[in-house]
N, CA and C atoms of all chains as a GROMACS GRO file, in nm:
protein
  564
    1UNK      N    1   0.084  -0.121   0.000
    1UNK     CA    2   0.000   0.000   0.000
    1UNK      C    3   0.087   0.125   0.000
    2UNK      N    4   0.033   0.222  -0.131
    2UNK     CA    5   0.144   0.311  -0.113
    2UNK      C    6   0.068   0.437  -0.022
    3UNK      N    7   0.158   0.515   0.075
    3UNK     CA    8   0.144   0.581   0.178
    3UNK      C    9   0.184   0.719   0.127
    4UNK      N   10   0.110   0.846   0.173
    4UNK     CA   11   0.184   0.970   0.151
    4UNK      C   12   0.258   0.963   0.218
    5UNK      N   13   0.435   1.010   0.159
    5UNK     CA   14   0.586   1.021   0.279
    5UNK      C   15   0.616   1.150   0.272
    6UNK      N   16   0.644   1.193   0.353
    6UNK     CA   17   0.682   1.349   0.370
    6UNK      C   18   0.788   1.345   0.461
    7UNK      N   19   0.853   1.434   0.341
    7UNK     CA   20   1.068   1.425   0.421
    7UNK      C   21   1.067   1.563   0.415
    8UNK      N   22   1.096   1.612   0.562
    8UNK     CA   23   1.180   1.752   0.567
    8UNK      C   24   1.355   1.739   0.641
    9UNK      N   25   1.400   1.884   0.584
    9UNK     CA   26   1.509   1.827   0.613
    9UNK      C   27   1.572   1.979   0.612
   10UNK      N   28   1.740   1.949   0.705
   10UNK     CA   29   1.737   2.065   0.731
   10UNK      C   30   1.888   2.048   0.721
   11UNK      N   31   1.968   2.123   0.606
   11UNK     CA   32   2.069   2.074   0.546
   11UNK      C   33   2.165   2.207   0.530
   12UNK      N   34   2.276   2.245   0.604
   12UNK     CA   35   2.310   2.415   0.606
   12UNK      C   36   2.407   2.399   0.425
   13UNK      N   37   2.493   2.251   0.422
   13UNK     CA   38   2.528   2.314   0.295
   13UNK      C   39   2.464   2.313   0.142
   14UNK      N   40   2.487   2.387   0.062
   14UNK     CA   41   2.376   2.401  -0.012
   14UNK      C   42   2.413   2.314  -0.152
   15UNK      N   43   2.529   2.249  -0.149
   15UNK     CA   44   2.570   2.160  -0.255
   15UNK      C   45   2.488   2.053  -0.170
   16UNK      N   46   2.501   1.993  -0.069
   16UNK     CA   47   2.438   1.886  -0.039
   16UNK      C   48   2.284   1.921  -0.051
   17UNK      N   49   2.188   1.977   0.024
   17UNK     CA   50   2.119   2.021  -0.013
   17UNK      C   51   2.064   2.038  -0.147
   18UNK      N   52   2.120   2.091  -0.214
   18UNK     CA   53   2.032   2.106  -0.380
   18UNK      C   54   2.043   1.893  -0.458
   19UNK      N   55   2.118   1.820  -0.391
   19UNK     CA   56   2.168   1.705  -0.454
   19UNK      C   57   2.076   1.601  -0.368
   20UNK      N   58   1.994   1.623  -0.229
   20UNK     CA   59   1.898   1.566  -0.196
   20UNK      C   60   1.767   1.637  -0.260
   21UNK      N   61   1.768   1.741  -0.307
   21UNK     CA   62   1.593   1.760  -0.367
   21UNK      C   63   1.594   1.742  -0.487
   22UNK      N   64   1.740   1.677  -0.536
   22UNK     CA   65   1.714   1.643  -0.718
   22UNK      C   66   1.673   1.527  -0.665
   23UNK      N   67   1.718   1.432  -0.622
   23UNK     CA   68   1.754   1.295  -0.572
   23UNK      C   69   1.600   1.271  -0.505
   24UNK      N   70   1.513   1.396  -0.424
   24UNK     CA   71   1.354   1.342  -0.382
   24UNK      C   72   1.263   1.373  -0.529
   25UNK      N   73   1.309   1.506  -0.604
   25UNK     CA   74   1.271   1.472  -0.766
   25UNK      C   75   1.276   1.377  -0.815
   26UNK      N   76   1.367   1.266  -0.822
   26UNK     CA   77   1.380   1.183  -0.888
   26UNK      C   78   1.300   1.060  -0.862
   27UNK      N   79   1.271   1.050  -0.746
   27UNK     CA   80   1.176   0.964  -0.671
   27UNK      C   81   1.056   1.004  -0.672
   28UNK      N   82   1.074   1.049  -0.758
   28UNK     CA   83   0.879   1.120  -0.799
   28UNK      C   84   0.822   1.178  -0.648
   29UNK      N   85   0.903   1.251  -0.554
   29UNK     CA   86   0.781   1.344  -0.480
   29UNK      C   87   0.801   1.471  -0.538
   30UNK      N   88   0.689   1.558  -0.465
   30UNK     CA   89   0.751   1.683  -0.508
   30UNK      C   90   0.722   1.749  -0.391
   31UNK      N   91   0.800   1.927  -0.442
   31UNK     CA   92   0.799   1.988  -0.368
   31UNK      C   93   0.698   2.020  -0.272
   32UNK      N   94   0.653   2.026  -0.111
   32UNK     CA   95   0.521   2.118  -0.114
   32UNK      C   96   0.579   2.268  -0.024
   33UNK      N   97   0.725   2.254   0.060
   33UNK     CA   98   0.820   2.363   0.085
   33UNK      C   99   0.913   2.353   0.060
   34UNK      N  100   1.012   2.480   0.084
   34UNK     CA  101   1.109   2.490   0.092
   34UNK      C  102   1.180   2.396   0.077
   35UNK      N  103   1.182   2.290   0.216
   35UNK     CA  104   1.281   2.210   0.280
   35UNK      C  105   1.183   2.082   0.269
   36UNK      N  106   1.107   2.075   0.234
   36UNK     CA  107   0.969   1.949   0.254
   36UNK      C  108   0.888   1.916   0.123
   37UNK      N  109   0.932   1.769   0.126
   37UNK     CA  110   0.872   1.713  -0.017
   37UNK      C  111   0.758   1.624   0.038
   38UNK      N  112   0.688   1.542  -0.045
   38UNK     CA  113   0.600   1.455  -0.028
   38UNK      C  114   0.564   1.424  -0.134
   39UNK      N  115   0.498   1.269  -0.110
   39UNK     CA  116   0.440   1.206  -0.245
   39UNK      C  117   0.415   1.071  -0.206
   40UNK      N  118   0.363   0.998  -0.278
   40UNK     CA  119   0.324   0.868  -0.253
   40UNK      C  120   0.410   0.726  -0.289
   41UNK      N  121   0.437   0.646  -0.134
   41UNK     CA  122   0.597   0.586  -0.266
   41UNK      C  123   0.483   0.447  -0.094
   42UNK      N  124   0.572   0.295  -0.183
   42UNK     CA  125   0.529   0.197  -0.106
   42UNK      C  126   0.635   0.194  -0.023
   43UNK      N  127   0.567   0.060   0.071
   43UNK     CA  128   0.695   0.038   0.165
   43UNK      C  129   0.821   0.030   0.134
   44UNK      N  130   0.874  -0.055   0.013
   44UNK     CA  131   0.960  -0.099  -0.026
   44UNK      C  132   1.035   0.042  -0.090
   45UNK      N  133   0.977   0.108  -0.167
   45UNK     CA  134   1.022   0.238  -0.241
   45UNK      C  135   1.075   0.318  -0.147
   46UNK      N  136   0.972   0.319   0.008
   46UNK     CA  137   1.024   0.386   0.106
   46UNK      C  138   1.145   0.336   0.169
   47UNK      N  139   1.180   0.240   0.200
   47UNK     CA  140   1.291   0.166   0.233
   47UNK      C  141   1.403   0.212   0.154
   48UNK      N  142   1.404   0.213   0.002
   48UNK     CA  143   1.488   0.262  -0.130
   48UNK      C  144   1.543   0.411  -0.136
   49UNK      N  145   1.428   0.495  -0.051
   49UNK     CA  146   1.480   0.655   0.002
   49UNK      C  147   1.559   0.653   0.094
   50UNK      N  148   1.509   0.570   0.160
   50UNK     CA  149   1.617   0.606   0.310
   50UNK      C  150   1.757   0.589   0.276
   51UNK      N  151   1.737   0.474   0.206
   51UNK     CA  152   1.897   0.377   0.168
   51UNK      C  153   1.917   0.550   0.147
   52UNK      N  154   1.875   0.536   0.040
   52UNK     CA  155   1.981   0.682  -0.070
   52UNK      C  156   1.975   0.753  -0.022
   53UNK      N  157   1.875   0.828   0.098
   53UNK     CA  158   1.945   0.935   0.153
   53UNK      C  159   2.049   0.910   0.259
   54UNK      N  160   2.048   0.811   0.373
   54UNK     CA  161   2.170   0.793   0.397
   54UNK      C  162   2.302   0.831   0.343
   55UNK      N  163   2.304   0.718   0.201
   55UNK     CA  164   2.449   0.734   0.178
   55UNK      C  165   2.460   0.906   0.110
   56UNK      N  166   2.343   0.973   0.059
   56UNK     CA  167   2.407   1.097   0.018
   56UNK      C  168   2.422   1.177   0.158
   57UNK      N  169   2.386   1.154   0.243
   57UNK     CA  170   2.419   1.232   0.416
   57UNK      C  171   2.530   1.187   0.456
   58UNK      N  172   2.603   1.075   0.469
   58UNK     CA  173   2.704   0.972   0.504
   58UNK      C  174   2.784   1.069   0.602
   59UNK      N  175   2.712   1.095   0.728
   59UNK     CA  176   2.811   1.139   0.829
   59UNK      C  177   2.850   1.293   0.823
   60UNK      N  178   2.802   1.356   0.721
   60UNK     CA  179   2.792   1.518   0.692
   60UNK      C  180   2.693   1.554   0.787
   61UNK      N  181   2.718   1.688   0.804
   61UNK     CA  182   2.567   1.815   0.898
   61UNK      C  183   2.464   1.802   0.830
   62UNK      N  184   2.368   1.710   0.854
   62UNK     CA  185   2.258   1.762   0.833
   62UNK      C  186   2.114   1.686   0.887
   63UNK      N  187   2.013   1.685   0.868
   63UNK     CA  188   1.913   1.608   0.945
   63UNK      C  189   1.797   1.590   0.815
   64UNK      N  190   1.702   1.475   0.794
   64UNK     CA  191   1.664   1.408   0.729
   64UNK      C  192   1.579   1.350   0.779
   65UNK      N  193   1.451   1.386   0.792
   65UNK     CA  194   1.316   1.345   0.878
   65UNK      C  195   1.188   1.253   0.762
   66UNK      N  196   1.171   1.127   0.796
   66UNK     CA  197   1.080   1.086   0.706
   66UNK      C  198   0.918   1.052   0.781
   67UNK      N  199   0.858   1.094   0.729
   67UNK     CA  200   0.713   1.015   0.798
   67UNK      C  201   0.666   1.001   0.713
   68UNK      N  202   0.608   0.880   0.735
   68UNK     CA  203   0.502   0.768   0.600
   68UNK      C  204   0.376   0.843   0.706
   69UNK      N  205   0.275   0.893   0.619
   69UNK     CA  206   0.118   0.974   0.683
   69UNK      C  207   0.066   0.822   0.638
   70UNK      N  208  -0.027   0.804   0.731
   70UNK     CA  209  -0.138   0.690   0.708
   70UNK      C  210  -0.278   0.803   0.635
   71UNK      N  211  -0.312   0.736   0.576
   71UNK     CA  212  -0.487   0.814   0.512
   71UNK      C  213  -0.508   0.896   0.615
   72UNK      N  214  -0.554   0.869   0.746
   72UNK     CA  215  -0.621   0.969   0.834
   72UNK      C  216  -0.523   1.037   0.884
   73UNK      N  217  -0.425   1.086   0.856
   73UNK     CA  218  -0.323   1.175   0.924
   73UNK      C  219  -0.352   1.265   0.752
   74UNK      N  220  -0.289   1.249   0.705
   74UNK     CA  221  -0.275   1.297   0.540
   74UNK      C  222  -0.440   1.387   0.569
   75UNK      N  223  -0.523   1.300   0.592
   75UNK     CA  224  -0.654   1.365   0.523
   75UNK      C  225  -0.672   1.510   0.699
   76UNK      N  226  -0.569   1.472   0.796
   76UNK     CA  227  -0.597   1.624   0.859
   76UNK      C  228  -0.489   1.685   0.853
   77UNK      N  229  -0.428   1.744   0.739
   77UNK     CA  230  -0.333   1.832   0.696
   77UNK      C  231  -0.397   1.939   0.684
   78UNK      N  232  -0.336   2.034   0.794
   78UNK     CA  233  -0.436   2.185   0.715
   78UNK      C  234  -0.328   2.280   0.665
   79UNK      N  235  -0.276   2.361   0.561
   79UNK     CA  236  -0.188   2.436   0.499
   79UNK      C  237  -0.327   2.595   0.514
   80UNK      N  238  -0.185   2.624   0.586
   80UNK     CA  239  -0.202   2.794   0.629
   80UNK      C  240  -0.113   2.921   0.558
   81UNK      N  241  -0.216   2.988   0.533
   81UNK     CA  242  -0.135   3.102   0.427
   81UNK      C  243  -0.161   3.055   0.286
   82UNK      N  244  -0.032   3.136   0.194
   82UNK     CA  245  -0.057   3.125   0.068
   82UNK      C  246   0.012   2.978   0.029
   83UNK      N  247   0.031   2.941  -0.091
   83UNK     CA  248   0.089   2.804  -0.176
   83UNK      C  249   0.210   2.873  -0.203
   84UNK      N  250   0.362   2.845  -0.169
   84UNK     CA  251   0.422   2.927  -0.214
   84UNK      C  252   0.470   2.881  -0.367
   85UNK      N  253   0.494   2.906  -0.433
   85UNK     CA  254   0.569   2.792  -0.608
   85UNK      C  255   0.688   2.793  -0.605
   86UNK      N  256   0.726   2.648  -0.621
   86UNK     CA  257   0.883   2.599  -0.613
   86UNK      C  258   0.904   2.609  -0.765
   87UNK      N  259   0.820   2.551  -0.887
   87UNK     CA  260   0.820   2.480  -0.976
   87UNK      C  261   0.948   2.551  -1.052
   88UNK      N  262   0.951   2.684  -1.090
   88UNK     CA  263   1.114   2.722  -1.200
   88UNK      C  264   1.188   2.661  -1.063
   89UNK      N  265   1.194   2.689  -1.033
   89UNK     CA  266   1.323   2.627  -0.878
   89UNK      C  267   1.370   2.479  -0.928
   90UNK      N  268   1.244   2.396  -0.953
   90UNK     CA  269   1.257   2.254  -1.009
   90UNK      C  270   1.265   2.230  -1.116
   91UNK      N  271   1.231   2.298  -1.203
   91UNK     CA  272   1.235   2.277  -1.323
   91UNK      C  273   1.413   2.304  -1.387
   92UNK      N  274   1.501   2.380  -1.327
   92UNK     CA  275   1.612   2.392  -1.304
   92UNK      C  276   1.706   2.297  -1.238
   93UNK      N  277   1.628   2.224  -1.158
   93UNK     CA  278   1.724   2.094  -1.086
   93UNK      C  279   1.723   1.997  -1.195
   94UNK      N  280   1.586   1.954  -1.288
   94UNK     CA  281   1.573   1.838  -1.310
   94UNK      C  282   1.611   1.850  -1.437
   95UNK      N  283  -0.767   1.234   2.297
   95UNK     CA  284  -0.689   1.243   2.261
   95UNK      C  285  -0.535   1.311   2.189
   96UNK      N  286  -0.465   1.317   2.234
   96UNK     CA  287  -0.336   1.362   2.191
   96UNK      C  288  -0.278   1.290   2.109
   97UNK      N  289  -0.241   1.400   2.027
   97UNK     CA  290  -0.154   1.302   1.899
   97UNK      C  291  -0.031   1.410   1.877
   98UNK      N  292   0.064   1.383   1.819
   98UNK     CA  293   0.192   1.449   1.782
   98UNK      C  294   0.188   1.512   1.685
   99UNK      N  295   0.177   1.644   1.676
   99UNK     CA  296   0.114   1.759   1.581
   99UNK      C  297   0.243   1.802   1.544
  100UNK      N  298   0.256   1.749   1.401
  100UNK     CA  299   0.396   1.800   1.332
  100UNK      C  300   0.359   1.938   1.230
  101UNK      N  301   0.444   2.042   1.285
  101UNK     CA  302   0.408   2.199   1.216
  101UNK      C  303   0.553   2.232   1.137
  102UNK      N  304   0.541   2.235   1.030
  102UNK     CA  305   0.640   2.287   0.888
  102UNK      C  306   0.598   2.421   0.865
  103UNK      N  307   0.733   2.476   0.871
  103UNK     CA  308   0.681   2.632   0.808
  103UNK      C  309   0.776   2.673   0.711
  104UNK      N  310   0.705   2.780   0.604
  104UNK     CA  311   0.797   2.783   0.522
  104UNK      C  312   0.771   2.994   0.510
  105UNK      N  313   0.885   3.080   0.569
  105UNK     CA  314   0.802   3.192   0.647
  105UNK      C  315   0.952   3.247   0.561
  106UNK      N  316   0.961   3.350   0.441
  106UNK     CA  317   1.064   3.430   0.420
  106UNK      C  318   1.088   3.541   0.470
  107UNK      N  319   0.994   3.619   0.548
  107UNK     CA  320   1.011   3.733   0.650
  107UNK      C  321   1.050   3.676   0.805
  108UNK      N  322   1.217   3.761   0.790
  108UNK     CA  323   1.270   3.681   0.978
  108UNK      C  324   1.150   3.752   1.065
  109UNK      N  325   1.123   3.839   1.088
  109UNK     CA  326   1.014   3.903   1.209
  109UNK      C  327   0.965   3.779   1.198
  110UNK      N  328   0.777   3.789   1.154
  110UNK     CA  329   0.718   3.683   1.099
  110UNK      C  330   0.782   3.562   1.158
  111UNK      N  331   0.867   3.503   1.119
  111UNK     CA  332   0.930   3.346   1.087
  111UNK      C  333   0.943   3.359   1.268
  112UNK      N  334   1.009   3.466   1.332
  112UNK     CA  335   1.029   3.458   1.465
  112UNK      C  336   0.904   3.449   1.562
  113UNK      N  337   0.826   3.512   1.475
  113UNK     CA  338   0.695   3.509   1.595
  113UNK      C  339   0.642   3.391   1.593
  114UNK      N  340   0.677   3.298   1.456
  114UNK     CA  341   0.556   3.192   1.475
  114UNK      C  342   0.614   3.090   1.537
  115UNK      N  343   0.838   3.120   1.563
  115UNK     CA  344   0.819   3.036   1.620
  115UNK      C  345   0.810   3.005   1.791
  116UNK      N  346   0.829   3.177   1.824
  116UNK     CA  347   0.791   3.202   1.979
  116UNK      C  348   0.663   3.140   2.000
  117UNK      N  349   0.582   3.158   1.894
  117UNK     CA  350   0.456   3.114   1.905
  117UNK      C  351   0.398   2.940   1.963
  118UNK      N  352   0.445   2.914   1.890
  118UNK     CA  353   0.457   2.735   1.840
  118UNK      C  354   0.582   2.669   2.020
  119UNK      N  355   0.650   2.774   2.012
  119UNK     CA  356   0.733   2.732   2.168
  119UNK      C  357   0.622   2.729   2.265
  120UNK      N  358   0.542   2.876   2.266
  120UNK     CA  359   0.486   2.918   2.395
  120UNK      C  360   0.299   2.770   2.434
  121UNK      N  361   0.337   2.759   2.285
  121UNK     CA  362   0.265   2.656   2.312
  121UNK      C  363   0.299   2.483   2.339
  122UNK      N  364   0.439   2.472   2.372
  122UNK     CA  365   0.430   2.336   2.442
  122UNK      C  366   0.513   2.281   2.299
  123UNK      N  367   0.499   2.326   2.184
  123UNK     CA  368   0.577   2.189   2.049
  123UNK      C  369   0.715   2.256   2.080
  124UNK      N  370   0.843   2.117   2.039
  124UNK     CA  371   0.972   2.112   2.061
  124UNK      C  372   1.051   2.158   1.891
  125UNK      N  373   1.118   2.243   1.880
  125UNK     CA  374   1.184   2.241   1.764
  125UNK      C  375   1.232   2.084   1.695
  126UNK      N  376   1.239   2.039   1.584
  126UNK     CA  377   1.284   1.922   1.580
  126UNK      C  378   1.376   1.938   1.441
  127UNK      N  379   1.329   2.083   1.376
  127UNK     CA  380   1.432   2.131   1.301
  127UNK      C  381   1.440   2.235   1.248
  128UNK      N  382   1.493   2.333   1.220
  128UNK     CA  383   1.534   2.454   1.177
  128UNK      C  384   1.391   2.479   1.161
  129UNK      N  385   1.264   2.445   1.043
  129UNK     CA  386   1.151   2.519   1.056
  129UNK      C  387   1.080   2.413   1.091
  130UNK      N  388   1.068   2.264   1.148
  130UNK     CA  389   0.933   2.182   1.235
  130UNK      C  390   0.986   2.231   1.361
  131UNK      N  391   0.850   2.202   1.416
  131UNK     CA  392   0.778   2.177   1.560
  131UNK      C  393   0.752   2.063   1.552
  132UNK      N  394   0.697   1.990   1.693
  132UNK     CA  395   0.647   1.891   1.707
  132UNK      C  396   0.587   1.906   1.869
  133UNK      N  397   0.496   1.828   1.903
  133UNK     CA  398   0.441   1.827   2.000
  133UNK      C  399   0.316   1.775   2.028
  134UNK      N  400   0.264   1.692   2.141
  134UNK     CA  401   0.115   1.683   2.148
  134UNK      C  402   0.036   1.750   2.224
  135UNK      N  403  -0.066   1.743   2.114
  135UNK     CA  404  -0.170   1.843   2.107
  135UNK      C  405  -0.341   1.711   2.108
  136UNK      N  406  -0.435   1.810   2.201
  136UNK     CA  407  -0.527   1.756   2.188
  136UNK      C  408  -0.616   1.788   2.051
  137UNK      N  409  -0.714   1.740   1.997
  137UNK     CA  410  -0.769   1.848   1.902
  137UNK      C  411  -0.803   1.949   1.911
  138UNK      N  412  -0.858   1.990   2.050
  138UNK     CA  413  -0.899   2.140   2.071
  138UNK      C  414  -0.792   2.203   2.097
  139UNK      N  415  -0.693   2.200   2.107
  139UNK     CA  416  -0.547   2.225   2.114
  139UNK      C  417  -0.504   2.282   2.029
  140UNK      N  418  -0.505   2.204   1.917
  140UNK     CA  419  -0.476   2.171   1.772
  140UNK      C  420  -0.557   2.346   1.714
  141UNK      N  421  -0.692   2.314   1.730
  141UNK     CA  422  -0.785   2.377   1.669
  141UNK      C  423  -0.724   2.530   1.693
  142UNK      N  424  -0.701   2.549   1.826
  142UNK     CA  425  -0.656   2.671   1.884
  142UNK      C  426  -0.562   2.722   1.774
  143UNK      N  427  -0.425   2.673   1.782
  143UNK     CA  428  -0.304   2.671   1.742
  143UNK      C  429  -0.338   2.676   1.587
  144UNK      N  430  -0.410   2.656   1.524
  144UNK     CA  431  -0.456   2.681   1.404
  144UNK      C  432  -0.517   2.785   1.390
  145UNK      N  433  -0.566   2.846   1.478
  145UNK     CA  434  -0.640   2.966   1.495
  145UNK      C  435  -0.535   3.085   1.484
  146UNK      N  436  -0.462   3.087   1.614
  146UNK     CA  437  -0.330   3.143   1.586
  146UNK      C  438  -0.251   3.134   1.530
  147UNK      N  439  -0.220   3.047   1.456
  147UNK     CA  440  -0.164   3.051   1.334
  147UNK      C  441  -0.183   3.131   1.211
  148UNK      N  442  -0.286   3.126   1.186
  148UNK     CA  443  -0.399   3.232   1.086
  148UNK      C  444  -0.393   3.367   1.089
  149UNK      N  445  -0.410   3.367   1.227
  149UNK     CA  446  -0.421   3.536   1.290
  149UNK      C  447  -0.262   3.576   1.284
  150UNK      N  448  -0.154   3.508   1.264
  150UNK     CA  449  -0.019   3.541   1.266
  150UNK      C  450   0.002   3.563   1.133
  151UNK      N  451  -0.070   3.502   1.031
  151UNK     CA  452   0.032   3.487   0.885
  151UNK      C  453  -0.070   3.629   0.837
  152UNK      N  454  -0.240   3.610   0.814
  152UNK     CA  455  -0.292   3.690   0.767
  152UNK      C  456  -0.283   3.723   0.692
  153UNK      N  457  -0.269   3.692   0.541
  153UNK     CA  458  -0.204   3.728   0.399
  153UNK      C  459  -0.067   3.788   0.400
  154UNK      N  460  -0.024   3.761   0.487
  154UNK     CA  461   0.153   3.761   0.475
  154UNK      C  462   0.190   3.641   0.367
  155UNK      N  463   0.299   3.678   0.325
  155UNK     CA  464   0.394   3.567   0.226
  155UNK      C  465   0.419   3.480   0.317
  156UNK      N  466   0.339   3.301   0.370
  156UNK     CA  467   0.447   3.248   0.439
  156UNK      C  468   0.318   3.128   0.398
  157UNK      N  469   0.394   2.992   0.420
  157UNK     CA  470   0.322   2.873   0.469
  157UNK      C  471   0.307   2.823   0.545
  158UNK      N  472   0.229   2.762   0.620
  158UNK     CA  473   0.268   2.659   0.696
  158UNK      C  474   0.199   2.531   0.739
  159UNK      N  475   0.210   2.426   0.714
  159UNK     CA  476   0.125   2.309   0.687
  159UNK      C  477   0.173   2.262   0.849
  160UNK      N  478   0.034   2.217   0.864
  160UNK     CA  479   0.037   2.103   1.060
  160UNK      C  480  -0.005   2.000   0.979
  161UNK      N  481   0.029   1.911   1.078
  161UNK     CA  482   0.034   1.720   1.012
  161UNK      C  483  -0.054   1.660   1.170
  162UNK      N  484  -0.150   1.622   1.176
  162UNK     CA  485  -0.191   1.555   1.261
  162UNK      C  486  -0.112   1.432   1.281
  163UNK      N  487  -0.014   1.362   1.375
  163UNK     CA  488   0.019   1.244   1.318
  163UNK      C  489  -0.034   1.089   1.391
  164UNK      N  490  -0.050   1.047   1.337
  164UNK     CA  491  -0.169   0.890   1.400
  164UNK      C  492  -0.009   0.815   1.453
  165UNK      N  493  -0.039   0.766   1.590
  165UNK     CA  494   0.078   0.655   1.651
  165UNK      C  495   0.121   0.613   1.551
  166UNK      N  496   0.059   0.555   1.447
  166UNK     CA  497   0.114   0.430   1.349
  166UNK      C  498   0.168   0.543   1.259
  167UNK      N  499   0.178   0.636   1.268
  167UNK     CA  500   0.272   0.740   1.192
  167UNK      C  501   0.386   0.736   1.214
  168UNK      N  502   0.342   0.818   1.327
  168UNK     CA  503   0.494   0.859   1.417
  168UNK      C  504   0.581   0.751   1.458
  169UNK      N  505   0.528   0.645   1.476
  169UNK     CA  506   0.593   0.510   1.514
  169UNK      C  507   0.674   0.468   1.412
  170UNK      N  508   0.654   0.518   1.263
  170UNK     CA  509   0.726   0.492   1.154
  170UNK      C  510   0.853   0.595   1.115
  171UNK      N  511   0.834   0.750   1.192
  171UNK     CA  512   0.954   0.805   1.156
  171UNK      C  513   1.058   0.762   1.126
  172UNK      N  514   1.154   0.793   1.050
  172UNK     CA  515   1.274   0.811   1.056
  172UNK      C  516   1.360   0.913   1.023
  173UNK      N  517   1.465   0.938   1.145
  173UNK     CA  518   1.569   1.052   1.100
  173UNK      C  519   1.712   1.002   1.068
  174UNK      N  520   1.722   1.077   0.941
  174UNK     CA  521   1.875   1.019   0.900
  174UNK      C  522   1.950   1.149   0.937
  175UNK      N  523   2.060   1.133   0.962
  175UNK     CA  524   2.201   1.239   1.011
  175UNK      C  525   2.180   1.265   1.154
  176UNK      N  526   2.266   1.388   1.196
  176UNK     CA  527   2.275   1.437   1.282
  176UNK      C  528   2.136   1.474   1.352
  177UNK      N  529   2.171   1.500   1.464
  177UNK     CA  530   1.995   1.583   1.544
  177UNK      C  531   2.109   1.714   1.534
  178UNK      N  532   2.054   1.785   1.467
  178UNK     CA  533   2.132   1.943   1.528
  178UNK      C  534   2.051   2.001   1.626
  179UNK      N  535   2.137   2.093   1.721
  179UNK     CA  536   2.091   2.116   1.814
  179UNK      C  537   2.014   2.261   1.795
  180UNK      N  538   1.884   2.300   1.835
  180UNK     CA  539   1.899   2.445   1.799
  180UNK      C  540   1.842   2.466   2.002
  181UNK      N  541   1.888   2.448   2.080
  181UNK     CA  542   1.861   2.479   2.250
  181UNK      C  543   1.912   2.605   2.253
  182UNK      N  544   1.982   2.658   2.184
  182UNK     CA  545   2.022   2.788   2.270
  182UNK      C  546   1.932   2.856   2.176
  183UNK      N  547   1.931   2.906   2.046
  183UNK     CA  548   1.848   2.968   1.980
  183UNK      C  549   1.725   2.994   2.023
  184UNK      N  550   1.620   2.846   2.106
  184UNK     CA  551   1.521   2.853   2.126
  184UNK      C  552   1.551   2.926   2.282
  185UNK      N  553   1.646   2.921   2.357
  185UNK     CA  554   1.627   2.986   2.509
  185UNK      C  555   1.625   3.148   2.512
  186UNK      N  556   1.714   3.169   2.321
  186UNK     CA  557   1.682   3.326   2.329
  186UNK      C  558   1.548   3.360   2.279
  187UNK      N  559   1.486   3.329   2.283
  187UNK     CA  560   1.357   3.355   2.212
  187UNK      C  561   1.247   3.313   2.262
  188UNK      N  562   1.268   3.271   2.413
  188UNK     CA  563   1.184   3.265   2.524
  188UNK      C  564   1.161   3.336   2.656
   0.00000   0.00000   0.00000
């Protein structure tokens, strides 16, 4: 069953940084902040992120938060304020 | 019930970005990274803190998405890297 996963992360250098949000691009989530992606990936796919973000963190500064939302967590998400747009931002990574 | 109310913000004005997160302190959630909170919250809790939240951004430029999270959520986290510390940051700003 695939689960909404939502990874934030909080990464000061910005080569590492820009090389984990190609790398959550590539894994088909996308942006919904700044620092915080999400998208729908299975257990196994989820297992396949971690691997890779590990080794692109491998003992560098930085922190890397994953939560798999079950349906009833996902469905009480409330987003406050405006939508901000990442998309030229991404469209430039990928 | 209490559940672990995960708050992402994505706030490009420092004022702003500071109040919400004096805000989000004065209410009981723990930094867990540069822009989450975390903490439990009852729903009427919740509801509050959403309230104020609102009344803080007010068509300001900023986001900020809360995650209700279900045990079988949170029970699934994972953090890869370091925990950076932000304790002193948060003691000035209390």
């Amino acid at each position: 069953m695939e689960l909404i996963t939502l990874v934030i992360y909080d990464i000061p250098d910005d080569d590492l940084r820009l090389r984990v949000a190609k790398y959550l691009l590539s894994k088909g989530l996308k942006r919904v902040q700044k620092s915080a992606f999400a998208g729908p990936l299975t257990s196994s796919q989820r297992s396949e992120l971690i691997s890779g973000l590990r080794r692109l963190v491998a003992g560098r500064r930085a922190n890397i938060q994953v939560y798999p939302l079950t349906p009833a967590s996902y469905a009480q998400r409330v987003s406050i304020g405006v939508e901000l747009s990442y998309e030229e931002e991404d469209r430039l990574l990928t």
